[in-house]
Structures are given as structure tokens and as C-alpha cells.
C-alpha positions as CSV (number, residue, x, y, z in Angstrom):
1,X,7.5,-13.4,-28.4
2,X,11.2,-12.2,-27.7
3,X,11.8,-9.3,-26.7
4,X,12.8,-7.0,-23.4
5,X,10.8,-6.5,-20.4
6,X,10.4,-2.9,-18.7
7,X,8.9,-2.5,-14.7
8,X,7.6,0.4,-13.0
9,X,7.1,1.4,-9.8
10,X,4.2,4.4,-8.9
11,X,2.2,5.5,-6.1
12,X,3.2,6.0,-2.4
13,X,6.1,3.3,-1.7
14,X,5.7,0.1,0.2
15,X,7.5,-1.9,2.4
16,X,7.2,-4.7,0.1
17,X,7.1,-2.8,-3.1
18,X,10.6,-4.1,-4.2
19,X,9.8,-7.6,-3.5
20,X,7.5,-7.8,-6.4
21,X,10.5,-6.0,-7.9
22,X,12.6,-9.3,-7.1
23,X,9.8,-11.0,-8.3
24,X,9.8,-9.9,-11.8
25,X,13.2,-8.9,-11.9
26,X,13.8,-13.4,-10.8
27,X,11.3,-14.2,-13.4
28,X,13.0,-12.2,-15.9
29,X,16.1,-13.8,-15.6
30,X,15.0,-17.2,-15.1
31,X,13.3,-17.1,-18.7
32,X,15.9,-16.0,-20.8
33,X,15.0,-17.6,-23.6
34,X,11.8,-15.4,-24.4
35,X,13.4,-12.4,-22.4
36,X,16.8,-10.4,-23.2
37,X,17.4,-7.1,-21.2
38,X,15.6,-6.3,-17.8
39,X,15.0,-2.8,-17.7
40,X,13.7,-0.3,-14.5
41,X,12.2,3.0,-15.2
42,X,13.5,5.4,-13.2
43,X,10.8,7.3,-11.4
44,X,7.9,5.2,-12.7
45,X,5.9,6.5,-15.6
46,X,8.0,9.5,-15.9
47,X,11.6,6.7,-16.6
48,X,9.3,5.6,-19.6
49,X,8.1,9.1,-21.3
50,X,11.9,10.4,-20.8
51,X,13.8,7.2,-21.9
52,X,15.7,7.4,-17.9
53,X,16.0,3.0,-17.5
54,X,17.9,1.3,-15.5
55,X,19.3,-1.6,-17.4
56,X,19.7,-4.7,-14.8
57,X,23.0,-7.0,-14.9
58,X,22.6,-10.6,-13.7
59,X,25.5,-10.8,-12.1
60,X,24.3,-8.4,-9.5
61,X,21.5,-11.1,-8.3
62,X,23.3,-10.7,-4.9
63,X,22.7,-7.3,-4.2
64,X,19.4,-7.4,-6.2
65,X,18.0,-10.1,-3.6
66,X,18.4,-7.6,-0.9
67,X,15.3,-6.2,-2.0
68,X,12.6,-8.3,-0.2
69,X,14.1,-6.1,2.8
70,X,14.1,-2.6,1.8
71,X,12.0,0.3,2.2
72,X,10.6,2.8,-0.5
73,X,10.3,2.2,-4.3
74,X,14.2,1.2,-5.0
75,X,14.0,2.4,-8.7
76,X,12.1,5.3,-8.0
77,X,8.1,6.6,-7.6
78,X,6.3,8.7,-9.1
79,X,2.7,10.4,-9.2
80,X,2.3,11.4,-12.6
81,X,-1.2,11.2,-13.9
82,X,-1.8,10.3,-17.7
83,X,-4.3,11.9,-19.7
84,X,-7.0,10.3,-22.0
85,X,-5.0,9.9,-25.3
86,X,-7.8,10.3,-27.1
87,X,-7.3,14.3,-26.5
88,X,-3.0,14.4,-25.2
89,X,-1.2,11.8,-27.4
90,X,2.2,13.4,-26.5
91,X,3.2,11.7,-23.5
92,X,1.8,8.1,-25.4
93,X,3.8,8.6,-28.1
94,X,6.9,9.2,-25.8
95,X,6.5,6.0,-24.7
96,X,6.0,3.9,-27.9
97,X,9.3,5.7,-28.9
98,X,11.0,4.3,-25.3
99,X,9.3,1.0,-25.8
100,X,10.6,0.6,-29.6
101,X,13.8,2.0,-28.8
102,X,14.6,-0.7,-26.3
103,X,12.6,-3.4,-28.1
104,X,10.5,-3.7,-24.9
105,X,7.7,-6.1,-25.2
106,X,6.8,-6.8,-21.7
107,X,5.7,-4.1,-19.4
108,X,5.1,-4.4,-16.0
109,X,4.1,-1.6,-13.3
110,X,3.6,-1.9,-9.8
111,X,0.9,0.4,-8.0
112,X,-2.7,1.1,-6.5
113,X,-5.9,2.9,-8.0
114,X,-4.7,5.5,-9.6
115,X,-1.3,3.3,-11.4
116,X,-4.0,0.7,-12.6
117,X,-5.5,3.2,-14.2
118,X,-2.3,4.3,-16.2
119,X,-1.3,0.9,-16.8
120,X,-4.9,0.5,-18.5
121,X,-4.4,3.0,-20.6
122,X,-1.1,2.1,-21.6
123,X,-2.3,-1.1,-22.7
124,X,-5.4,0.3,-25.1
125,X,-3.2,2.9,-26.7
126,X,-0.6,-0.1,-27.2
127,X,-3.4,-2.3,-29.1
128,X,-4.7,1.0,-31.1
129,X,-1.2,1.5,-32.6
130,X,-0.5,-2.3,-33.0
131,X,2.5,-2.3,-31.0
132,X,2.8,-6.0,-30.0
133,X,3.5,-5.8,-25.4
134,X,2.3,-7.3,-23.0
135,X,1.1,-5.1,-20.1
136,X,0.3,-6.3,-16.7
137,X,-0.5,-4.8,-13.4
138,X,0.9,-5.7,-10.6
139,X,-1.1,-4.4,-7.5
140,X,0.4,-2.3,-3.9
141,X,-1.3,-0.3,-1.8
142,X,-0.6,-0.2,2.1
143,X,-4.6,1.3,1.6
144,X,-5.6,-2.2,0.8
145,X,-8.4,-0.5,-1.7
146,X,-7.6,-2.5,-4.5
147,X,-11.0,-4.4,-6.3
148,X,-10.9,-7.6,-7.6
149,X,-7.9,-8.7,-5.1
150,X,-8.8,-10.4,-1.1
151,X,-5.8,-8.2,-0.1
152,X,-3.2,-5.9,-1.5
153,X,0.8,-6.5,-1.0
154,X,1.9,-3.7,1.5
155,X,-0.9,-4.0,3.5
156,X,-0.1,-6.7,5.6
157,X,3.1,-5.4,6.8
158,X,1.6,-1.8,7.6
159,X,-1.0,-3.5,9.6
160,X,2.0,-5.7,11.9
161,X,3.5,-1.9,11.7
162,X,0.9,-0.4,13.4
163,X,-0.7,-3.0,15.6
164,X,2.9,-3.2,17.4
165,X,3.4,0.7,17.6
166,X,-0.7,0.9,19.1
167,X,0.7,-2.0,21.6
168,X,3.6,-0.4,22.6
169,X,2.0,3.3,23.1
170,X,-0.5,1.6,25.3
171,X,2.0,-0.6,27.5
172,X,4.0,3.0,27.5
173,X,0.9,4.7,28.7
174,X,-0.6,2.3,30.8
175,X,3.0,3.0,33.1
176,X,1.6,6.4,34.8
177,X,-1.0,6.2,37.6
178,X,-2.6,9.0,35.6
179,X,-2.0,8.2,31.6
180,X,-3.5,10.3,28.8
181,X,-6.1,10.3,25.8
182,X,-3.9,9.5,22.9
183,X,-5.2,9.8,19.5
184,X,-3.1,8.0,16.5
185,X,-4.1,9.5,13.3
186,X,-3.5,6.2,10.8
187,X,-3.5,7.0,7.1
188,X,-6.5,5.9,4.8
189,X,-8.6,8.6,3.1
190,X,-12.1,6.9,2.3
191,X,-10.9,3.0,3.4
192,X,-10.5,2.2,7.1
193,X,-8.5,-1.0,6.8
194,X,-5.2,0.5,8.3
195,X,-7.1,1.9,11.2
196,X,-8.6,-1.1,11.6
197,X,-5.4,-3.0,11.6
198,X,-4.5,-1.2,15.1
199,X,-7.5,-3.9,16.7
200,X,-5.1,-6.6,16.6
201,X,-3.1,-5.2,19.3
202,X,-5.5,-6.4,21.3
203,X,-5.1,-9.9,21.4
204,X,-1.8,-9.1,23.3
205,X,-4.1,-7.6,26.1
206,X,-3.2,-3.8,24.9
207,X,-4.5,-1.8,21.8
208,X,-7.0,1.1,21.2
209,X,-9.9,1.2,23.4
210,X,-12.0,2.6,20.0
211,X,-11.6,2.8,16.3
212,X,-12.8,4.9,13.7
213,X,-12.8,4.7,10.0
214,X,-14.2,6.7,7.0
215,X,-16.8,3.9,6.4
216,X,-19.4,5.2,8.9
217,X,-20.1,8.5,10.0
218,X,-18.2,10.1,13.2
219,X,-20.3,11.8,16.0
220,X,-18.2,14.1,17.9
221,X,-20.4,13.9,21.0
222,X,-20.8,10.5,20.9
223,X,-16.8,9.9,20.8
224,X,-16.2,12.3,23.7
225,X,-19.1,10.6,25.9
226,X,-17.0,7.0,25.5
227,X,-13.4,8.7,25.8
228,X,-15.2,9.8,29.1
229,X,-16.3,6.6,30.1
230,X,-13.1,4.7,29.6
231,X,-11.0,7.3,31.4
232,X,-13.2,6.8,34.1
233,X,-12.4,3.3,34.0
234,X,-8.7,2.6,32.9
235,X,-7.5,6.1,33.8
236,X,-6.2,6.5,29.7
237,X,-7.7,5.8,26.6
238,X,-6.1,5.1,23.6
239,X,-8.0,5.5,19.9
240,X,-7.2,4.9,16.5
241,X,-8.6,7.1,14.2
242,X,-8.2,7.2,9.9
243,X,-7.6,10.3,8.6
244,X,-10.2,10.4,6.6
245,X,-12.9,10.0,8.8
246,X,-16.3,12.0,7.7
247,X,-19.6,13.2,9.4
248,X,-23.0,12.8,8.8
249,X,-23.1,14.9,5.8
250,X,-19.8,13.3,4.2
251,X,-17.5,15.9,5.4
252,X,-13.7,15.4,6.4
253,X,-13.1,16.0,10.0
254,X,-10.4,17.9,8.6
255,X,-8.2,18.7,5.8
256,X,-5.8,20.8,4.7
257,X,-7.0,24.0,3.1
258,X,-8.8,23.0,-0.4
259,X,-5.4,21.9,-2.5
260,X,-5.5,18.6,-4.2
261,X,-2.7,16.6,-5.8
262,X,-2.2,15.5,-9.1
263,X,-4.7,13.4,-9.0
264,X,-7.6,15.5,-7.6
265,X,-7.4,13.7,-4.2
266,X,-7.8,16.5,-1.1
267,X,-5.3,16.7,1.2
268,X,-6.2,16.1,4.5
269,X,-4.0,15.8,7.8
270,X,-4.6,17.0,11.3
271,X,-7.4,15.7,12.4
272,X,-5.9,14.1,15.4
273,X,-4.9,17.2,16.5
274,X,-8.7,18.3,16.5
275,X,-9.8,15.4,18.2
276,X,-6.8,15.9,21.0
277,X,-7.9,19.9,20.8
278,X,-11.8,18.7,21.3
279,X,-10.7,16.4,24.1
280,X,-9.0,19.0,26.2
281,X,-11.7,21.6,25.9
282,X,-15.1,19.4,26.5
283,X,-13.5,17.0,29.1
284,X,-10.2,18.7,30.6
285,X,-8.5,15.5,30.4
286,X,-4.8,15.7,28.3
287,X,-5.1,14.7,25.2
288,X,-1.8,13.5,22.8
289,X,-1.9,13.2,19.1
290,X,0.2,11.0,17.2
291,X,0.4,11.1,13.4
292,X,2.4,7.8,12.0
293,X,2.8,9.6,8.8
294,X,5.1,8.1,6.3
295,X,6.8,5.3,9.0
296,X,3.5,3.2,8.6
297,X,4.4,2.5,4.8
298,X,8.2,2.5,5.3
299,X,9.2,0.6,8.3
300,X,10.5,-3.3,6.6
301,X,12.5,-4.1,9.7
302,X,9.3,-5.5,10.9
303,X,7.6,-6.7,7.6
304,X,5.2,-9.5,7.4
305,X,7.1,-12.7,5.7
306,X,3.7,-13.3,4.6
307,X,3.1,-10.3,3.0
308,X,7.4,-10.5,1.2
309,X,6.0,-13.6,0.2
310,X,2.8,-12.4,-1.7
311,X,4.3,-9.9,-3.1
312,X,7.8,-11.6,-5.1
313,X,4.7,-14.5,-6.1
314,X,2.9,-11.5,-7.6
315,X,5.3,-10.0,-9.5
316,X,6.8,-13.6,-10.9
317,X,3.3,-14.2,-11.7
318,X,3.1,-11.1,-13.9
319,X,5.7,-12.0,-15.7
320,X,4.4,-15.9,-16.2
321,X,1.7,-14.8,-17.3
322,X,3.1,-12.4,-20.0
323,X,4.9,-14.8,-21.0
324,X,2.1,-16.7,-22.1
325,X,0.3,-13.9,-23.8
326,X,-2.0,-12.6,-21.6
327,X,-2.2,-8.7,-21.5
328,X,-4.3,-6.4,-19.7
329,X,-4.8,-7.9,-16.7
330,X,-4.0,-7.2,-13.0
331,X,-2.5,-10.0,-10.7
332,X,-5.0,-10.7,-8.1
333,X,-5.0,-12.6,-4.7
334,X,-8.0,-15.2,-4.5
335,X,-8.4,-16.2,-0.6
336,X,-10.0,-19.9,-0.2
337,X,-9.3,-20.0,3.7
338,X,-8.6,-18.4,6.6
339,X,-8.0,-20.6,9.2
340,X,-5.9,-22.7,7.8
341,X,-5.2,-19.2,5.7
342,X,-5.1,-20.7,1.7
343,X,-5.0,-18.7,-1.6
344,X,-4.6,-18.3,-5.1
345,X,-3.1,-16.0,-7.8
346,X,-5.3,-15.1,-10.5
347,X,-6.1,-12.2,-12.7
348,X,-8.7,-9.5,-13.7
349,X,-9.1,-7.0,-16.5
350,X,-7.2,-3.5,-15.3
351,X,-10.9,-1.5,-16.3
352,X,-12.2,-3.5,-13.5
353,X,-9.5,-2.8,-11.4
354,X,-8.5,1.0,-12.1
355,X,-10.0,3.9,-10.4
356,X,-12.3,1.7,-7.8
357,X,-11.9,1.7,-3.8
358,X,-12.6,-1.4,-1.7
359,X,-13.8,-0.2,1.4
360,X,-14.6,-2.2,4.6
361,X,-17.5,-4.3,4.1
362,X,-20.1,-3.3,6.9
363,X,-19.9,-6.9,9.0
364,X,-16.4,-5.8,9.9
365,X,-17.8,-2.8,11.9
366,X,-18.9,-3.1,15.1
367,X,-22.6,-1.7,15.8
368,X,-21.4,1.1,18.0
369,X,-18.9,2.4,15.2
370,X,-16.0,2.4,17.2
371,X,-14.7,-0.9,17.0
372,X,-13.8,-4.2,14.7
373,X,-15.7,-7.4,14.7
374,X,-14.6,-10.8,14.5
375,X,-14.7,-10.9,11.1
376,X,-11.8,-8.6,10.7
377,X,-9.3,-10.4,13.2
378,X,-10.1,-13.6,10.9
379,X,-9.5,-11.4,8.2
380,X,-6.0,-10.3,8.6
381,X,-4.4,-12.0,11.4
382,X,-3.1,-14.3,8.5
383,X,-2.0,-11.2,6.8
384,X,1.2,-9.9,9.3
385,X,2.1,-13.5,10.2
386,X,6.1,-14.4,9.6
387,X,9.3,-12.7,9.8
388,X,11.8,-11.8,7.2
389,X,15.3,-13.0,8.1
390,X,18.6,-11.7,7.2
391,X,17.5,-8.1,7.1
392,X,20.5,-6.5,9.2
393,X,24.1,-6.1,8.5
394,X,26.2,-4.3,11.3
395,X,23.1,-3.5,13.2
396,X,21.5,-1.5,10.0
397,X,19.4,-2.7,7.1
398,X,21.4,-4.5,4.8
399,X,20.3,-3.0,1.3
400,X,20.9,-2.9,-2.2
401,X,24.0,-1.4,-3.6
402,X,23.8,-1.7,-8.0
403,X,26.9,-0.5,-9.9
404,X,26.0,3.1,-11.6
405,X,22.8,3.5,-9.5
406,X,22.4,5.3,-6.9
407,X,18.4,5.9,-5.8
């Protein structure tokens, strides 16, 4: 089928979120005999509803290759969610009227949970109104929630992110005589993998002394007895804490008033600071917390090569696989080893995908709920090996420049 493909980008941005970009964008280009124009919506979903595309010119593969080392979504994010056409065709009908306009038959968009679930419905009200495209999903979440995929592009390179930053804030603290309880609030809301990605700092000697993710309950008294008993020790303590940690009775530690976001989700935030606040009070020791915030997600100056890799395979796979008429399916990673660490590229239905959270499987937790297993360092060790060279121009991040765009 000829015709023009269209790729989106949703969600919070990746580091590696515009490598999959490359991916589809090199695919694209490298098949031109089933595809014409390459087009970018601006924004994400919203580029599509309000006919705002970028049209991409081959002759600016140069500039365009720069993307396996930049940060954010390059074309633009968005959180928009879709409703159920059934009951709000407007916004559908927008984006047939895109779609036709541009004789798009090939869409691609590039997200977590809730972006699978858009590009799911995309796909059903395209096959209810017999508008031949093929849709795929193409997976990124620094969360690594994703179901039906071993791992999820982005993650890999948050996890080298933050196991560096947790070795570095220890080797910084371990400088005083006297060093202090610091506690790094790591982003993940119901899914501990980030959190748990700060344990790898430990098999340079340094790292958090304990770890605590949403998957098991927290016990506040419990926590302050062992942030006693290694200050005692080691004279500083160092934890690593998601920020979506609950208690007993499924409670956040903390969140932020009772606002939610577009898509329902709670916002939560702080809860360092009550830790740090609970620290001071119970023990009299100092306590510092440290919220990595937004750098965990966009730092690529110390990206996985790994993890670039996966993610330009993905999004060339997407666009192979459209190519060949598959529709409505999300590109997964199949692991087949870890040590050596082997894998495949295959594909599942989006309704399995969309709207489910993978969360830590239980053997990954230690049995005092404050630390990893084994499992997990065999788990994603492979995932933050390799470097990404020619990153830098003039001591800055060498990114793209397109003619008439301007992010």
C-alpha cells in the first residue's frame, strides 16, 4: 500500500525518545517505494486533530541523525487524553480529515500506558470507518511499566542516570567525618523499577544503603530504626526512595493536595521531604532531600548505547512491520538471555498493552523491603551498558537544527 507515514510522540519525554524517531524517520526513507512523505505531528496527538505536521526533507538526514543524542521529544509532547468515540467522535473525525488530507497510511506514535491506549483507539475507529492505515505502537517509558515488553526504551538510560548521580552523592558524602541522611526522591508512582535502578551503584562500592518502592508497603518506624543503625555504623546513610511509595492501607506517603492530571493520575511530590522532616525529628540526625525531578528522564549526555540502540531498532521495526500489513500491534522486546544479554523484537495487540502497569515482580525485592536482589542486577546491568559517541560539539550537545522548525 502506498501512501505517507505520520509519527507521534506523547507522554513524558525520554532520553531516547527521538532515537525511535531516527528509527522510523531511517525506515521511512529507506523504503521509498511503498512510502512518499514523512510527516511529524507537532505536539503528539494534538499535531494530528489540528493538521500542525512537520513534513521531513531527506536531504536533512545530517541534522536528522543528531537525534540518537538529544533530550526531550524533538517534534513535540503532549498529554492529551482521547475519549471513547463511541460517545465524542469529534476529535476522531479530525483526524481522519488530517489522515486523508495528507494521504497518510502509516501511523506511528511513540509512548507509555496511557499513549497505547490512544494509539488503540485510533486503530478501531480507523477499521470502523474503513480507512485503510496501518497503526503501530511504539513503546517509551523511563517507568519501565510497559506489559508485554522485557523492558521499555528510556529506561535503561534513566537507570545509568541515576545509579551515577546515587554514586556520586555518596562518594560526596562519604567526604565529611560526620556526613548526613540523604534521601533521593526517584520518580515512579506505583512501579519501583527507577528506584531500584539506584542499587547498581553498588557494585562500584557506593550507592544507597536502602531502597524503597511502591511494590511493598513502607513502615515508617521500621525505616527510621535502620537509618539509625547505619548511621551508627557508616556515620551517613544514603536511601532511595520512589515517589510513590504507599503504606499498609495503600496510601501515598505523600501527595500533592487531591488534583489529578488529564489522565486521572494523582499528583504526588514531596515525600522526601517528609522522610528528611521525620528523620530530623525522631533521630536528630540531618537529614537532606534530593528530588531528581525532570533530569532523570532528560539527561542523554550519559545515555545507555544499549538503550539508543533498542530504541532506533524499535521504531525501524514499526515501520517494517507496517510495511507488511500488520496493524494494531505494539513493538515489543523479547529477552532470551542475560548473561550473555540476547533479545528479540516482536509484537503484541495494543488492548493487551494499553492501560496495564508492570510492576516489580516480588523475587526482585529483598525480604526486609529495603533492598534489590540478585535478580534485579542480572536484570538490568545489561540495560545501561555502552556509550553514545559523538554527542558534543564545542563542549555542548550537538543537536538537531531542521530548516523552518524550531521546537
Amino acid at each position: 500500500m502506498k501512501g505517507n507515514v505520520i509519527y507521534g510522540q506523547s507522554g513524558g519525554p525520554s532520553s531516547v525518545i527521538n532515537s525511535s524517531a531516527l528509527g522510523v524517520i531511517k525506515e521511512s526513507f529507506a523504503n521509498s517505494d511503498s512510502i512518499g512523505e514523512v510527516y511529524m505531528m507537532h505536539h503528539g496527538i494534538l499535531g494530528c486533530i489540528n493538521d500542525d505536521l512537520i513534513k521531513l526533507d531527506p536531504s536533512e538526514e545530517k541534522e536528522l541523525d543528531k537525534l540518537s543524542h538529544t533530550a526531550g521529544a524533538f517534534f513535540g509532547n503532549v498529554r492529551y487524553k482521547l475519549q471513547d468515540f463511541k460517545t465524542e467522535k469529534k476529535d476522531y473525525l479530525k483526524i481522519l480529515e488530517t489522515l486523508k488530507k495528507h494521504d497518510i497510511h502509516y501511523f506511528f506514535y511513540n509512548g507509555g500506558n496511557d499513549s497505547m491506549d490512544t494509539c488503540d483507539k485510533i486503530n478501531r475507529f480507523l477499521e470502523l470507518y474503513n480507512y485503510p492505515c496501518k497503526v503501530i505502537g511504539i513503546p517509551k517509558t523511563i517507568d519501565n511499566d510497559l506489559e508485554c515488553t522485557d523492558h521499555t526504551p528510556g529506561y535503561g538510560t534513566s537507570a545509568k542516570f541515576i545509579a551515577n548521580a546515587m554514586e556520586e552523592i555518596d562518594l560526596d558524602n562519604a567526604s565529611y567525618p560526620k556526613g548526613r541522611v540523604i534521601i533521593c526522591e526517584i520518580m515512579g508512582r506505583h512501579a519501583g523499577w527507577l528506584t531500584a535502578a539506584s542499587s547498581l551503584a553498588t557494585l562500584s562500592g557506593y550507592g544507597p544503603d536502602l531502597i524503597y518502592v511502591p511494590e511493598v508497603p513502607f513502615e515508617m518506624d521500621d525505616f527510621l530504626n535502620k537509618v539509625k543503625t547505619i548511621y551508627e555504623k557508616k556515620k551517613r546513610c544514603l536511601v532511595a526512595v520512589s515517589e510513590g511509595i504507599v503504606d499498609s492501607y495503600g496510601s501515598f506517603i505523600f501527595q500533592v493536595g487531591k488534583k489529578v492530571d488529564s489522565f486521572g493520575h494523582i499528583r504526588l511530590g514531596g515525600v522526601g521531604q517528609v522522610l528528611a522532616n521525620n528523620i530530623t525529628d525522631e533521630l536528630g540526625l540531618t537529614a537532606l532531600p534530593v528530588e531528581f525531578s525532570f533530569l532523570q528522564r532528560a539527561c542523554c549526555r550519559i545515555s545507555s548505547g544499549q538503550d539508543q540502540k533498542e530504541a532506533e531498532e524499535i521504531g525501524r521495526k514499526a515501520v517494517s512491520l507496517a510495511l507488511q500489513g500488520v496493524s494494531g500491534k505494539m513493538i515489543c522486546i523479547n529477552r532470551l538471555s542475560s548473561k550473555p544479554y540476547k533479545y528479540e523484537l516482536t509484537s503484541a495487540d495494543l488492548t493487551a498493552c494499553a492501560n496495564y502497569e508492570k510492576k516489580m515482580p516480588l523475587n526482585m525485592i529483598d525480604v526486609e523491603k529495603s533492598f534489590v536482589t540478585e535478580d534485579f542486577f542480572s536484570y538490568a546491568l545489561p540495560l545501561i551498558q555502552g556509550e553514545v559517541e559523538g554527542r558534543f560539539e564545542t563542549g555542548l550537545l550537538d543537536v538537531p537544527h531542521i530548516k523552518g522548525y524550531n521546537c
